[in-house]
PyMOL CGO cylinders between C-alpha atoms (Angstrom):
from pymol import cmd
from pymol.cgo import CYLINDER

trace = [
    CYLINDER, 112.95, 138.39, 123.55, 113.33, 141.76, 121.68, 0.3, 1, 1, 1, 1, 1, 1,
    CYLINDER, 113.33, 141.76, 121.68, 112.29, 142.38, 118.81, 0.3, 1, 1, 1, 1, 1, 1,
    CYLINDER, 112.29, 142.38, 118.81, 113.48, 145.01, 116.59, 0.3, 1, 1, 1, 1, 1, 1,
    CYLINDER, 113.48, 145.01, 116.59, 112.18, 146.58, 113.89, 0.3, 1, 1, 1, 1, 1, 1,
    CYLINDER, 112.18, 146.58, 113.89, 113.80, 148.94, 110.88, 0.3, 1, 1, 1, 1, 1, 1,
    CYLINDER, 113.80, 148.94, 110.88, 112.57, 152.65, 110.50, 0.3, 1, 1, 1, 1, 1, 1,
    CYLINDER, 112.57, 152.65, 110.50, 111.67, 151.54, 106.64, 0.3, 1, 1, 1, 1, 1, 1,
    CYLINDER, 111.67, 151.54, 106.64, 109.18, 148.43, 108.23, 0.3, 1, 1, 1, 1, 1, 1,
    CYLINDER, 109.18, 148.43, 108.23, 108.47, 151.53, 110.65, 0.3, 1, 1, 1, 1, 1, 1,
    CYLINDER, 108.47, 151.53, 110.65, 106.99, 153.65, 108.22, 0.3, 1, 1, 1, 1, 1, 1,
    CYLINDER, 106.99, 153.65, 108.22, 105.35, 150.62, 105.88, 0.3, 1, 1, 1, 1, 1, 1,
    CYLINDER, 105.35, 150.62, 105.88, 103.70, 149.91, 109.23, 0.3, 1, 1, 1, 1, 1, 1,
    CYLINDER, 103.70, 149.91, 109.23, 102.40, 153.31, 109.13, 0.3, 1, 1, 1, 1, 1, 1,
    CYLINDER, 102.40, 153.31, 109.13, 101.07, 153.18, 105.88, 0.3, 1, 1, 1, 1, 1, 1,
    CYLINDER, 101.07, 153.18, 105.88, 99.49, 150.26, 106.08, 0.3, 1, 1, 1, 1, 1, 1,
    CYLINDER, 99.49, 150.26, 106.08, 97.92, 150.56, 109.55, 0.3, 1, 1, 1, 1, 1, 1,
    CYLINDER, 97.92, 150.56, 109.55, 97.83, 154.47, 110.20, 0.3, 1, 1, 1, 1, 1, 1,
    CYLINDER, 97.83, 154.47, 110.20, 99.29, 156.78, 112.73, 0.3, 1, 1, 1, 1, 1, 1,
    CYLINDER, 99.29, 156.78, 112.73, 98.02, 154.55, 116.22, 0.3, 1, 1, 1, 1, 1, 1,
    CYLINDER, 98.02, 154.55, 116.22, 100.04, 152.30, 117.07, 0.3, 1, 1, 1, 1, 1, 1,
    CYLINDER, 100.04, 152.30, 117.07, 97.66, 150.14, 119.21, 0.3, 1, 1, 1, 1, 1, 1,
    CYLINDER, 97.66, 150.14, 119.21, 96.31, 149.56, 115.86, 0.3, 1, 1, 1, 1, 1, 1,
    CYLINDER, 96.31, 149.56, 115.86, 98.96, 147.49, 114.48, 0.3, 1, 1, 1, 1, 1, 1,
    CYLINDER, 98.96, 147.49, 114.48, 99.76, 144.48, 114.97, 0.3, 1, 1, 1, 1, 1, 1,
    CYLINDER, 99.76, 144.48, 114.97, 100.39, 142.87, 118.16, 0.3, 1, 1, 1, 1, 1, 1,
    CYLINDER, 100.39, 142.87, 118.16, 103.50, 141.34, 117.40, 0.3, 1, 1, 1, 1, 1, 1,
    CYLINDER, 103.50, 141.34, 117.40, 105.25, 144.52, 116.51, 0.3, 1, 1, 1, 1, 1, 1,
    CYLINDER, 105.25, 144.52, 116.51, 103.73, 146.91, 118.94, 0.3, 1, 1, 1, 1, 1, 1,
    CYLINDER, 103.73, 146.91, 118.94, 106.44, 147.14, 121.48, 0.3, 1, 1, 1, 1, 1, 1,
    CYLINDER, 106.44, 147.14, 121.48, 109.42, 147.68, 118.53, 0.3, 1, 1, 1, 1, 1, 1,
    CYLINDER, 109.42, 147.68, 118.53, 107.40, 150.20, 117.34, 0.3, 1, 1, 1, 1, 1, 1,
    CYLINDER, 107.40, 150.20, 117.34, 107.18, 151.93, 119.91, 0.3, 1, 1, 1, 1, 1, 1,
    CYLINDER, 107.18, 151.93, 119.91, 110.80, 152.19, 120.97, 0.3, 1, 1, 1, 1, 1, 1,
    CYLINDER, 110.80, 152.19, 120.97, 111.30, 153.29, 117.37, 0.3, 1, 1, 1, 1, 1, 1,
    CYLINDER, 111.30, 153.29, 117.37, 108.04, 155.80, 118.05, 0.3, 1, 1, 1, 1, 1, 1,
    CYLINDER, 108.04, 155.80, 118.05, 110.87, 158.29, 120.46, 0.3, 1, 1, 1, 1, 1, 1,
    CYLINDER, 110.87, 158.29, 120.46, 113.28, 158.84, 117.12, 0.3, 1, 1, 1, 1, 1, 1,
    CYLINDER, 113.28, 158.84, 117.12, 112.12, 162.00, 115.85, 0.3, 1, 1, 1, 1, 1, 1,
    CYLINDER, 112.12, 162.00, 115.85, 112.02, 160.39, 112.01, 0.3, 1, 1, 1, 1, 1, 1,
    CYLINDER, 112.02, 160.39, 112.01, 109.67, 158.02, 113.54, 0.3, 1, 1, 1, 1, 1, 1,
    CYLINDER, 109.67, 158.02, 113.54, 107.78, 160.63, 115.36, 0.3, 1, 1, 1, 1, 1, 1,
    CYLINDER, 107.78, 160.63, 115.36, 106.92, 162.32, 111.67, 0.3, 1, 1, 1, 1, 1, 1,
    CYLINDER, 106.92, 162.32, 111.67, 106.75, 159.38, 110.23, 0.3, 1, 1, 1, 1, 1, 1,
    CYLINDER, 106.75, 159.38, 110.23, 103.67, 159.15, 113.16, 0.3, 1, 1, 1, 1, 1, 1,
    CYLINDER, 103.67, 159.15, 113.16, 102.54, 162.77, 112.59, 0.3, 1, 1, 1, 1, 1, 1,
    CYLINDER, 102.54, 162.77, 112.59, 102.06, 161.67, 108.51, 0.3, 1, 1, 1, 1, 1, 1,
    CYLINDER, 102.06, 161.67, 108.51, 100.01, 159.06, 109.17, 0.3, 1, 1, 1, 1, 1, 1,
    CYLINDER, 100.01, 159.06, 109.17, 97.94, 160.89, 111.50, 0.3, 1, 1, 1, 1, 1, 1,
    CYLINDER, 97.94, 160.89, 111.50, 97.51, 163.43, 109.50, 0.3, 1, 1, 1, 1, 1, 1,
    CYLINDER, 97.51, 163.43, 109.50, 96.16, 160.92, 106.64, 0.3, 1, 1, 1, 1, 1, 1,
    CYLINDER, 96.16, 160.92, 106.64, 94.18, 159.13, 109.29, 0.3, 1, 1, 1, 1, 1, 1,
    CYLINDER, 94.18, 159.13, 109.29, 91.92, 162.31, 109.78, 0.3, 1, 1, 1, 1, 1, 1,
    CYLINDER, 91.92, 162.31, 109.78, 91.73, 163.07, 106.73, 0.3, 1, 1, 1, 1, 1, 1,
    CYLINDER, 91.73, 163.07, 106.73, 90.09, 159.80, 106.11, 0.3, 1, 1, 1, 1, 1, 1,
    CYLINDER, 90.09, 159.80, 106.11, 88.01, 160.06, 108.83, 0.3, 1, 1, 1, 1, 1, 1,
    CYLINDER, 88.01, 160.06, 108.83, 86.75, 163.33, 107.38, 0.3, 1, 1, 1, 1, 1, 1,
    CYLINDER, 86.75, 163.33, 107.38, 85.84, 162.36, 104.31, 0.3, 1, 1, 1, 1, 1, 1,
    CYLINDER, 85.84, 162.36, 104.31, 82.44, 161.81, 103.71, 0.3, 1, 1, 1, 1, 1, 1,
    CYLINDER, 82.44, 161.81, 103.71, 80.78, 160.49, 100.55, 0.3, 1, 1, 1, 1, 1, 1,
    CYLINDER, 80.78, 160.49, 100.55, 78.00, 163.04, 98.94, 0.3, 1, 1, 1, 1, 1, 1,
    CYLINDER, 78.00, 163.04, 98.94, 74.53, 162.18, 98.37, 0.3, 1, 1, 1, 1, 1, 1,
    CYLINDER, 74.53, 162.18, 98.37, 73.81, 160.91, 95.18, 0.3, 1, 1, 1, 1, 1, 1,
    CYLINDER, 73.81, 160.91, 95.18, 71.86, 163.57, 92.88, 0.3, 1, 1, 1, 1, 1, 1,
    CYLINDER, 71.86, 163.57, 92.88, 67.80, 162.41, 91.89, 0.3, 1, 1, 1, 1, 1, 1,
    CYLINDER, 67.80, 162.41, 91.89, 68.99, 163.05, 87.98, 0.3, 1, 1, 1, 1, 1, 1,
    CYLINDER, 68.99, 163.05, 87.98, 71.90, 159.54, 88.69, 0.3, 1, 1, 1, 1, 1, 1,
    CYLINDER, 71.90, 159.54, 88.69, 69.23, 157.97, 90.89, 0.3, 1, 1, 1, 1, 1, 1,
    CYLINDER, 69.23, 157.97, 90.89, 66.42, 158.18, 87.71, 0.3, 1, 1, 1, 1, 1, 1,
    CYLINDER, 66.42, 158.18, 87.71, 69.34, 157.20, 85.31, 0.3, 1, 1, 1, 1, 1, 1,
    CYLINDER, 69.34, 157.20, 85.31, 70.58, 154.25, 87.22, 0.3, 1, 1, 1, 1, 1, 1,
    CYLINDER, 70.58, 154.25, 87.22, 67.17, 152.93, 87.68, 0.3, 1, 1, 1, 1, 1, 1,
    CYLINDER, 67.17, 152.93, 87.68, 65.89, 153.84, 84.39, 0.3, 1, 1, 1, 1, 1, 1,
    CYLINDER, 65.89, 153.84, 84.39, 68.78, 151.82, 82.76, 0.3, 1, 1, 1, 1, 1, 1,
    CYLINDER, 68.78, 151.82, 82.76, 67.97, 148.97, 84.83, 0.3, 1, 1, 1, 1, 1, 1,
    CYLINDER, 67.97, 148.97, 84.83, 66.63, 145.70, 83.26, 0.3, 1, 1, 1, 1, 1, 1,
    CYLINDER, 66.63, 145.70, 83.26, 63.22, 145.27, 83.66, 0.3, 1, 1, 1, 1, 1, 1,
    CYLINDER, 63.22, 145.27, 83.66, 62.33, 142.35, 85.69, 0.3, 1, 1, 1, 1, 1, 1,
    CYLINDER, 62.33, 142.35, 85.69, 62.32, 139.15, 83.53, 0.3, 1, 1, 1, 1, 1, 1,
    CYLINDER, 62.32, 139.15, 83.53, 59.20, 137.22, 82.45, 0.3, 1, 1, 1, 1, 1, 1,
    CYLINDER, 59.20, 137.22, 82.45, 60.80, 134.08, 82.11, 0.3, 1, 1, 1, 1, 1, 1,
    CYLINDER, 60.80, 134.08, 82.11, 62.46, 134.09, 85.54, 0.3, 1, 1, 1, 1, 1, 1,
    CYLINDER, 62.46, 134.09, 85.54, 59.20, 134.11, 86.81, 0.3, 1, 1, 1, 1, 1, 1,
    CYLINDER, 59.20, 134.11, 86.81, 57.78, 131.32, 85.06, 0.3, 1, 1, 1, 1, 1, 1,
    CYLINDER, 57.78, 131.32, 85.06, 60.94, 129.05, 85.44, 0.3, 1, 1, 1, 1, 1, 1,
    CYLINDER, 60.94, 129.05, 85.44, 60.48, 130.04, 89.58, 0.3, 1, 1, 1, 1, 1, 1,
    CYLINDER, 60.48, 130.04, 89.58, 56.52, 128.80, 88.57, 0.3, 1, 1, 1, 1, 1, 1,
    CYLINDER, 56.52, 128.80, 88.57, 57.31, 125.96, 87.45, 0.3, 1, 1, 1, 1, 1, 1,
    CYLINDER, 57.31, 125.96, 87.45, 60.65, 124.92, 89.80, 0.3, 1, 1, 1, 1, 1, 1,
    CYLINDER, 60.65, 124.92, 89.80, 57.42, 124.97, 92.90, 0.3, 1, 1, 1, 1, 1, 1,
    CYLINDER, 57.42, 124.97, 92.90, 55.08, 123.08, 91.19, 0.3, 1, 1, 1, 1, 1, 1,
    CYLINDER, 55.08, 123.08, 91.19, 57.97, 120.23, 90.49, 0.3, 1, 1, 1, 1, 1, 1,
    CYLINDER, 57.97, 120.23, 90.49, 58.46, 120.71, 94.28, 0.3, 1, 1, 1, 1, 1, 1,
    CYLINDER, 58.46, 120.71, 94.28, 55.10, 119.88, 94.79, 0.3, 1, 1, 1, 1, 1, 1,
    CYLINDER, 55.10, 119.88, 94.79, 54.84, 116.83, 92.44, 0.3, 1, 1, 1, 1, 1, 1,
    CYLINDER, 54.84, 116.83, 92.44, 57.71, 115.54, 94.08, 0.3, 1, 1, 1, 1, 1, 1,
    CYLINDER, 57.71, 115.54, 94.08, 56.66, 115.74, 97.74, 0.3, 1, 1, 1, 1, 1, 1,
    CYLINDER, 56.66, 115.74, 97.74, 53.33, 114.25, 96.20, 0.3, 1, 1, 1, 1, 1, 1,
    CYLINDER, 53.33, 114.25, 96.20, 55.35, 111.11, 94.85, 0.3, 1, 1, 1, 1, 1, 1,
    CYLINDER, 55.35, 111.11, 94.85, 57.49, 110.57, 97.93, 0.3, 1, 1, 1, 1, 1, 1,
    CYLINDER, 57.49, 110.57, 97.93, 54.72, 110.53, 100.47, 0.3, 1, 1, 1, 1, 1, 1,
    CYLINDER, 54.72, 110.53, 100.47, 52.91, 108.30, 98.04, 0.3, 1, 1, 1, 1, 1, 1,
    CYLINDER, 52.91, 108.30, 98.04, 56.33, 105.83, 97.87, 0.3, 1, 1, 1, 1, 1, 1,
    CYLINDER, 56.33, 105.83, 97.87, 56.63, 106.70, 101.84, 0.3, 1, 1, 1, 1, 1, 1,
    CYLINDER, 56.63, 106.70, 101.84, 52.80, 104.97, 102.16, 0.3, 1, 1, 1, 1, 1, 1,
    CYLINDER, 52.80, 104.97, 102.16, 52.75, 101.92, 99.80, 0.3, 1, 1, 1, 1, 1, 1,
    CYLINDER, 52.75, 101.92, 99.80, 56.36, 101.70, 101.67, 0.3, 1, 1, 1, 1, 1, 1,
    CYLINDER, 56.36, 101.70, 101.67, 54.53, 101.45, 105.09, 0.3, 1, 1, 1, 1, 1, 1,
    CYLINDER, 54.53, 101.45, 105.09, 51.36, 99.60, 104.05, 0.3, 1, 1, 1, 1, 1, 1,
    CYLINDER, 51.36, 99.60, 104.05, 54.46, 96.98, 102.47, 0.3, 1, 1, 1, 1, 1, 1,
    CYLINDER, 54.46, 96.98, 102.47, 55.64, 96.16, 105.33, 0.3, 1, 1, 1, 1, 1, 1,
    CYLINDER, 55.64, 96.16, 105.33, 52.51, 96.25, 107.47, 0.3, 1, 1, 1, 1, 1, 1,
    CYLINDER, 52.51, 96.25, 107.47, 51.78, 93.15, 109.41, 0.3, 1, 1, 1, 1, 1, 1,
    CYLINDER, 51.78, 93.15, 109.41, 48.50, 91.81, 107.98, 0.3, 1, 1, 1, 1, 1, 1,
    CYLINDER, 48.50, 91.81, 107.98, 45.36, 92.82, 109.92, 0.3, 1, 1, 1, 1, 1, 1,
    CYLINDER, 45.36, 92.82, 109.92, 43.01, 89.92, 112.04, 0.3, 1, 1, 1, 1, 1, 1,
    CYLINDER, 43.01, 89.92, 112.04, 39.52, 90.72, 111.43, 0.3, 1, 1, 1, 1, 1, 1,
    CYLINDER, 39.52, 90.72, 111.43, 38.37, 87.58, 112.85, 0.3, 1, 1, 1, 1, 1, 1,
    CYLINDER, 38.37, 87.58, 112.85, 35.62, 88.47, 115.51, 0.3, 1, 1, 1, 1, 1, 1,
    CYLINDER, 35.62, 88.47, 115.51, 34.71, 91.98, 113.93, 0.3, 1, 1, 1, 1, 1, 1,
    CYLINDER, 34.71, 91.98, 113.93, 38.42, 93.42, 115.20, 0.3, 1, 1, 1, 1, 1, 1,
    CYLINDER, 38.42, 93.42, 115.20, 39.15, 96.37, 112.73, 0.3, 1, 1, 1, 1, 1, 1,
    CYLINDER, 39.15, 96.37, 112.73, 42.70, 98.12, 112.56, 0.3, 1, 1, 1, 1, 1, 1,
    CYLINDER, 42.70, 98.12, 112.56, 40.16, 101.01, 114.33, 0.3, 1, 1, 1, 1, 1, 1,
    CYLINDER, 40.16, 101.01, 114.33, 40.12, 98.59, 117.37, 0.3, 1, 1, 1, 1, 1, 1,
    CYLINDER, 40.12, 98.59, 117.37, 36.93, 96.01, 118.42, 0.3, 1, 1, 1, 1, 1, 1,
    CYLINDER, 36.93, 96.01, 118.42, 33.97, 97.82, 117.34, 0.3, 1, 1, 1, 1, 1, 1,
    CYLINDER, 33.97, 97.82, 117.34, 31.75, 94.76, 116.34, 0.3, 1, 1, 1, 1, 1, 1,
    CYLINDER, 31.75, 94.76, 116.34, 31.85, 94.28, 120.32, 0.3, 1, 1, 1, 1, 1, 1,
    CYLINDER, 31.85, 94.28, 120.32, 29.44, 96.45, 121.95, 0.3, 1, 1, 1, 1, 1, 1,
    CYLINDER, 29.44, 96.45, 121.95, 30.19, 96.86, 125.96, 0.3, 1, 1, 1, 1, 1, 1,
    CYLINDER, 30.19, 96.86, 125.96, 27.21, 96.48, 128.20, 0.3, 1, 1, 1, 1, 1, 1,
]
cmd.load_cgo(trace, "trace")
């Protein structure tokens, strides 16, 4: 199937993906460039090439020390309050870890099958036995 595309699409092709073809997209590739041998399309090419290095040219200046001072002098000055809200979001962390391994151990000692100490036996194992 052939698909074939308009000198206008051509040239919006052009400007929206420069002068390379391989650039554009892959669905309109070969059209383009049977359309790419007309000489309209061929300066319709040379445009966008031209605009293409341009672009690639262009390169942006450093910025002066007298914007850099300005920019950061008219920054806002970190924030007191930030710092104790952060302060005090950490130390709810920490109460709250505090209370769930508390919950997490009167969960376990809950459910804990109760303990024989008949004969000195300890949770620790038999130490009222002494081995000879």
């Amino acid at each position: 199937m052939t698909v074939s595309i308009t000198l206008e699409r051509f040239a919006a092709l052009a400007d929206a993906y420069g002068g390379v073809v391989a650039r554009w997209p892959e669905s309109e590739r070969a059209a383009a460039m049977q359309i790419a041998a007309e000489p309209e399309a061929g300066v319709i090419l040379a445009s966008a090439l031209e605009l293409d290095e341009a672009l690639d040219a262009w390169t942006v200046p450093a910025a002066s020390t007298a914007l850099r001072e300005r920019v950061l002098g008219s920054a806002p000055a970190p924030s007191r309050d930030l710092v104790r809200r952060a302060r005090l979001w950490w130390s709810g962390v920490g109460i709250a870890a505090a209370l769930a391994g508390a919950a997490a151990g009167t969960a376990a000692v809950a459910i804990m099958p109760p303990i024989d100490a008949s004969g000195g036996a300890t949770s620790f194992g038999d130490v009222g036995r002494q081995e000879s």
